[in-house]
C-alpha positions, -999 to +999 in steps of 0.1 A: +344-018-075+375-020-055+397-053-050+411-062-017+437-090-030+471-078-026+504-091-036+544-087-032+556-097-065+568-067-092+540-056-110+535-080-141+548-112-123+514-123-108+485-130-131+460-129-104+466-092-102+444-067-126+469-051-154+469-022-177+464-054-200+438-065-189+411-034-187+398-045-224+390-079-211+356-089-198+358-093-158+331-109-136+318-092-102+301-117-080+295-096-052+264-079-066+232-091-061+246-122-057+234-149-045+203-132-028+183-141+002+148-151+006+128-145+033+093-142+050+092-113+068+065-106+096+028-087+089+045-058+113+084-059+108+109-042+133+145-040+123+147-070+092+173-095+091+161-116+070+179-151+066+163-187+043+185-206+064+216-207+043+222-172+042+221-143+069+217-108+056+233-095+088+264-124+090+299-111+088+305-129+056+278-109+038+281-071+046+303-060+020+281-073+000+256-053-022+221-082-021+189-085-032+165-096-004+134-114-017+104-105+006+075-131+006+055-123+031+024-146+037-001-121+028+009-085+038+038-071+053+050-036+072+085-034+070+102-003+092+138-010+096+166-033+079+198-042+103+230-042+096+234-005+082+270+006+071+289+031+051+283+021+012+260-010+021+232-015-002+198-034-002+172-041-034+141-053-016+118-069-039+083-079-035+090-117-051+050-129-043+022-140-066-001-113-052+011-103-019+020-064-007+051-049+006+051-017+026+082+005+033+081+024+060+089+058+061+109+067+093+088+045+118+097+046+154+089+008+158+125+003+143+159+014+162+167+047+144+201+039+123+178+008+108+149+032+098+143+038+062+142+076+049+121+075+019+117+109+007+089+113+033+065+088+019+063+052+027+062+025-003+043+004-017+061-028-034+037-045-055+040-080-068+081-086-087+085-047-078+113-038-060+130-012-043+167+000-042+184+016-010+225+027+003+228+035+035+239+065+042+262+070+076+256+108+084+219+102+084+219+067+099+197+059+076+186+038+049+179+059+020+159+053-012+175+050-043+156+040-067+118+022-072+107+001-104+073+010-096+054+037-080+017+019-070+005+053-069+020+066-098-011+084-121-007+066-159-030+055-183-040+024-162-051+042-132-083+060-125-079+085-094-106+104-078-087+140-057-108+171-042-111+199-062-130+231-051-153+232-021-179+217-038-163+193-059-140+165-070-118+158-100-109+128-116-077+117-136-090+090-162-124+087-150-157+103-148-170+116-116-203+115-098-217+126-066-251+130-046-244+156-025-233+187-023-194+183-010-174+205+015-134+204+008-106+215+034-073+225+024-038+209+041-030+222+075-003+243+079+012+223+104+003+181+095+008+162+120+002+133+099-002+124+061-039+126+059-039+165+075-009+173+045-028+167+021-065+185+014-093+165+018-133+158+006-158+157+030-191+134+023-219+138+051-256+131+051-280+129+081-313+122+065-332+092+075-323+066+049-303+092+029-270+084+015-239+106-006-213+096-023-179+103-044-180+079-076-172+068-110-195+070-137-199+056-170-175+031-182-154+010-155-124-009-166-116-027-133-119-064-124-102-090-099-098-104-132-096-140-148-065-138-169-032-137-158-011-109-171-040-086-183-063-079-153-061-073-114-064-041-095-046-018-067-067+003-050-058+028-023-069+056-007-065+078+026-096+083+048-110+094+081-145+090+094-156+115+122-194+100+126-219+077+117-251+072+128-266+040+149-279+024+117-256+039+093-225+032+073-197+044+055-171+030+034-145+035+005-135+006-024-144-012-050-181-011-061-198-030-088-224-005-092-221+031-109-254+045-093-265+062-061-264+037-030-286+038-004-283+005+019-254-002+041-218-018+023-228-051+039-260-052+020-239-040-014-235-070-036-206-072-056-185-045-036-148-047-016-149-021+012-135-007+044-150+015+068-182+012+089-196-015+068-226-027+094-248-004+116-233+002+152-199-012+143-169+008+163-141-005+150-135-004+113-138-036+090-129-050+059-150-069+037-162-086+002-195-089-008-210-114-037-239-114-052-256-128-022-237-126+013-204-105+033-176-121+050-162-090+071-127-089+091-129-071+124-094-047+124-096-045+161-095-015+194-064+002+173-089+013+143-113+028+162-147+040+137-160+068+140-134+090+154-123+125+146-091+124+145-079+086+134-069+085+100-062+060+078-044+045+042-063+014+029-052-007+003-071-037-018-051-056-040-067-085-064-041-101-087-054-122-121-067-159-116-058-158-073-088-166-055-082-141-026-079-102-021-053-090-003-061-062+023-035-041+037-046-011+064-022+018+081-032+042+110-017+076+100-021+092+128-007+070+155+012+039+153-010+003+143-014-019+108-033-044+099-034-067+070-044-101+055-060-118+026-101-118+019-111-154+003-149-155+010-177-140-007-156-123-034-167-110-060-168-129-093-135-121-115-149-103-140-170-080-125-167-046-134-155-030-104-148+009-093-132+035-067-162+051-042-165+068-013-202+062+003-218+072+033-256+059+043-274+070+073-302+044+077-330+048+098-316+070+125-316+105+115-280+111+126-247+128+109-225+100+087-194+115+072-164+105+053-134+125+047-109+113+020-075+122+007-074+102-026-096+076-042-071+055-068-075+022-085-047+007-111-051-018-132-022-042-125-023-062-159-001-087-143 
């Protein structure tokens, strides 16, 4: 804290000024945090300054100041870059939605390079009141991360996360596992040239005529969109590729009411919330809900190209207690596209037990299906 008031009388003869006096008494900084902006930033947002019309994170009045920006973004929203970076400047970010998501990006091109956020090479996730502190740091030209009140994909006793294990194999953190197949497990290239390749992933494959395998939970399953504010909701997120799927087949990670070996296609699931190749001879991945009777499905579009070999991807589901929607949020890691938005058909009923999979189902063409996967994770929000 530094004061910039400066007078010419003797020291003593001008109350205004701070005296040795005066260090016992209570002061007030209005500079910090103060008074905040809110704003609604974009689904895809390049190089943030966000403004409510009164304020203007970027004005000349305001960039001394140290504010907290209050995101709201409709549904979803990528953020890769924050104007207005100086020497000592600092930003909390903070996800001030119902049930909306926030994403951080980790040095993303889309942004001019001294707005970029460095992130300690992972991109954030902000979820609902959550926020995120930054400083920018001038040698870097960068903003850099602070601190974070909440790490979504932090392992505690609320989450449930599903990881590869030995070559033939998962493990799971708070859960019990099941598969049907046997699994094939590939460690973390030596050289990633993206966040799915870092990391070592499961591989699930089947090419059997109306065969299927799968990564699962079994036993008890404590997830649920939930109907009670402040003690139910779920996060779910998990990294993916899938190299092929037959004409007829399917595959697809999310939440799944059922515990037991699937053999139809996700779109014929009831009581699931999936992405992936969710109907037969679908090329471009999709997100969906399913009921008890019917799937509304969102086509992601050309950038999200199923099956493919080499496109990779982070999905996230979000269900927050007593909303009637389910927010979707999707990243390509490999290349440069997101996609995100809100599910309000066909959900699933709000307490329905819900839990992390991985599926793959061939259908009536004998053909290879396979999923690859990073991380299977679910929290429960209790918001």
């Amino acid at each position: 804290m530094f004061h910039e008031f400066s007078s010419g009388k003797s020291d003593g003869g001008d109350a205004t000024l701070v005296r040795p006096s005066n260090w016992n008494e209570r002061h007030r900084v209005g500079d910090w945090l103060w008074p905040g902006i809110t704003a609604t930033p974009a689904l895809d947002q390049a190089d943030w300054n966000p403004t409510d019309g009164t304020r203007t994170w970027n004005a000349a009045g305001e960039r001394d100041r140290a504010v907290l920006i209050r995101a709201t973004p409709a549904s979803v929203s990528f953020i890769s870059g924050l104007v207005g970076g100086a020497a000592g400047r600092m930003a909390v970010i903070k996800n001030d939605t119902v049930d909306g998501l926030v994403c951080l990006l980790n040095e993303d091109t889309t942004s001019a390079a001294g707005a970029r956020f460095s992130l300690r090479r992972e991109s954030i996730w902000l979820l609902p009141e959550q926020m995120a502190t930054l400083s920018y740091d001038p040698t870097e030209s960068r903003w850099e991360i602070r601190s974070l009140s909440f790490d979504a994909r932090a392992v505690d006793f609320n989450t449930a996360l599903i990881l590869p294990s030995t070559a033939t194999g998962v493990v799971g953190s708070n859960v019990a596992t099941a598969t049907t197949a046997t699994l094939s497990t590939t460690s973390s290239s030596a050289t990633p040239t993206n966040d799915f390749l870092a990391n070592p992933f499961t591989q699930i494959t089947n090419s059997t005529a109306n065969g299927s395998s799968d990564v699962r939970t079994s036993g008890a399953v404590p997830f649920m969109r939930g109907a009670s504010a402040g003690r139910q909701g779920v996060f779910f997120n998990a990294a993916l590729r899938i190299p092929a799927a037959s004409a007829t087949g399917g595959a697809a990670v999310g939440l799944f009411n059922s515990t037991a070996a699937l053999t139809t296609l996700p779109d014929a699931v009831n009581n699931c919330i999936a992405a992936g190749v969710l109907s037969a001879g679908q090329t471009t991945m999709r997100v969906g809900a399913r009921d008890a009777s019917a799937m509304t499905q969102v086509d992601l579009g050309a950038s999200f190209p199923v099956p493919n070999a080499t496109a990779a991807y982070e999905v996230c589901l979000q269900a927050v207690a007593a909303q009637s929607r389910v927010i979707y949020a999707v990243r390509r890691l490999d290349s440069r596209a997101v996609a995100g938005g809100a599910l309000t058909a066909n959900l699933p009923g709000n307490t329905i037990a819900l839990a992390p999979r991985a599926n793959v189902m061939v259908g009536a063409t004998a053909a290879a299906t396979t999923l690859q996967f990073n991380r299977l994770l679910a929290r429960a929000l209790n918001y």
